[in-house]
C-alpha positions, -999 to +999 in steps of 0.1 A: +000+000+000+009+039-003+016+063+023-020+078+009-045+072+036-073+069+017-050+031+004-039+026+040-075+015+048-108+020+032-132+040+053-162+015+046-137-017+058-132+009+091-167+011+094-175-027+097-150-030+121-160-001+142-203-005+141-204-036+157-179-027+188-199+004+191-232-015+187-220-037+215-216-003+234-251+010+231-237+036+202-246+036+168-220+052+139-232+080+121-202+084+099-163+071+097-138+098+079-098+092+077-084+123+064-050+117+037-030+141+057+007+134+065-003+116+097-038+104+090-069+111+114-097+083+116-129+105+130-156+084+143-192+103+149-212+080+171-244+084+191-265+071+217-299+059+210-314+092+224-294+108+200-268+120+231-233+118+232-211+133+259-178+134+264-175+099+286-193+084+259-162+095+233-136+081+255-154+046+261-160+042+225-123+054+219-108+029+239-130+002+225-120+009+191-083+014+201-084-020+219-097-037+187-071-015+162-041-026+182-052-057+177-063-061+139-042-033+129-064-020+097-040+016+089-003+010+081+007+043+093+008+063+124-030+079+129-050+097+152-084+086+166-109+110+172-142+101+187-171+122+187-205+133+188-222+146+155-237+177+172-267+199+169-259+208+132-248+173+123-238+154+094-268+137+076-252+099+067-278+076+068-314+076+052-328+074+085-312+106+089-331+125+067-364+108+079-357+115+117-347+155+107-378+160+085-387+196+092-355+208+096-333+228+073-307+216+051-271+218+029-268+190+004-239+187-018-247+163-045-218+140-062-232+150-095-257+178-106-298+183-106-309+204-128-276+225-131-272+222-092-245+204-073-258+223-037-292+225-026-304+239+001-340+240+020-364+220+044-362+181+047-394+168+037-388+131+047-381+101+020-400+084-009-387+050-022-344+059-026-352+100-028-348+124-003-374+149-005-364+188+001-384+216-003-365+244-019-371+277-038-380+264-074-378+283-108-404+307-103-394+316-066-422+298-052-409+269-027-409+231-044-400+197-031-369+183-052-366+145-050-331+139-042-315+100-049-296+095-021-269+079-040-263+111-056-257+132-021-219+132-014-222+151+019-255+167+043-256+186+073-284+201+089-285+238+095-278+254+124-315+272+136-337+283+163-360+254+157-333+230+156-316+245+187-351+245+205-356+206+194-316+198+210-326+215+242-358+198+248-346+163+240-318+173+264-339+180+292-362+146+282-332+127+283-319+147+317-352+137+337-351+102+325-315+094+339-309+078+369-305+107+397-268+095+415-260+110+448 
């Protein structure tokens, strides 16, 4: 192999070998980067079930993954592991995703071009059979849903708004009252 990361190890060979030690966790991936850079950085995004992730969370998942890579040794090179949640404004990965954030707005960058388009921008309106539906300003400046193929959406995120802010802090305070209280 070449000192190119992307050859050191592919990202969706990572992947299978970090889902099922996070599954075994209680986390589930939402998405598995290694940069190319001189000394490579694997970044793992993973979540709870409630959608939380704090920082004890990172570091149990990190040494999980660590304990597995010493062993199984999937990048040649020296790397860095970086475990994380996907926060408020997070990464949209997997078609649940764009089902679960239905409402909220969106940045889609698309592999290859609709309709003279390669970013689209506007308000998740849920899938139909492999499309994402977004409703966005059409032609005639009046809003229209776009059907998306997922297959064509190289990277998603969901923007950064009051309603989605409002949505983080409530699910926070559900999640907050259903812990255990620990004295």
């Amino acid at each position: 192999m070449s000192g190119d990361a992307e050859t050191m190890a592919n990202v969706s060979e990572l992947q299978s070998l970090i889902e099922p030690v996070a599954q075994s966790l209680g986390y589930s991936v939402v998405r598995v980067r290694l940069s190319a850079a001189h000394q490579p950085v694997l970044q793992v995004m993973a979540e709870r079930a409630d959608g939380s992730m704090e920082v004890e969370d990172c570091a149990r998942l990190s040494r999980a993954i660590s304990v597995l890579f010493d062993e199984v040794d999937p990048i040649e090179s020296e790397y860095s592991l970086e475990v994380s949640s996907p926060g408020i404004d997070r990464p949209l990965t997997r078609r649940r995703d764009f089902e679960a954030y239905a409402g909220h707005e969106a940045r889609l960058e698309l592999r290859t071009p609709i309709d003279g388009r390669k970013r689209i921008k506007g308000t998740l309106k849920g899938l139909s059979g492999e499309d994402v539906l977004i409703e966005t300003m059409g032609a005639e400046r009046t809003p229209a849903i776009l059907p998306v193929p997922f297959s064509l959406i190289g990277d998603a995120k969901l923007v950064l708004t009051d309603a989605l802010i409002e949505e983080d802090l409530k699910r926070r305070k559900a999640a907050d009252k259903a812990a255990p209280k620990t004295e």
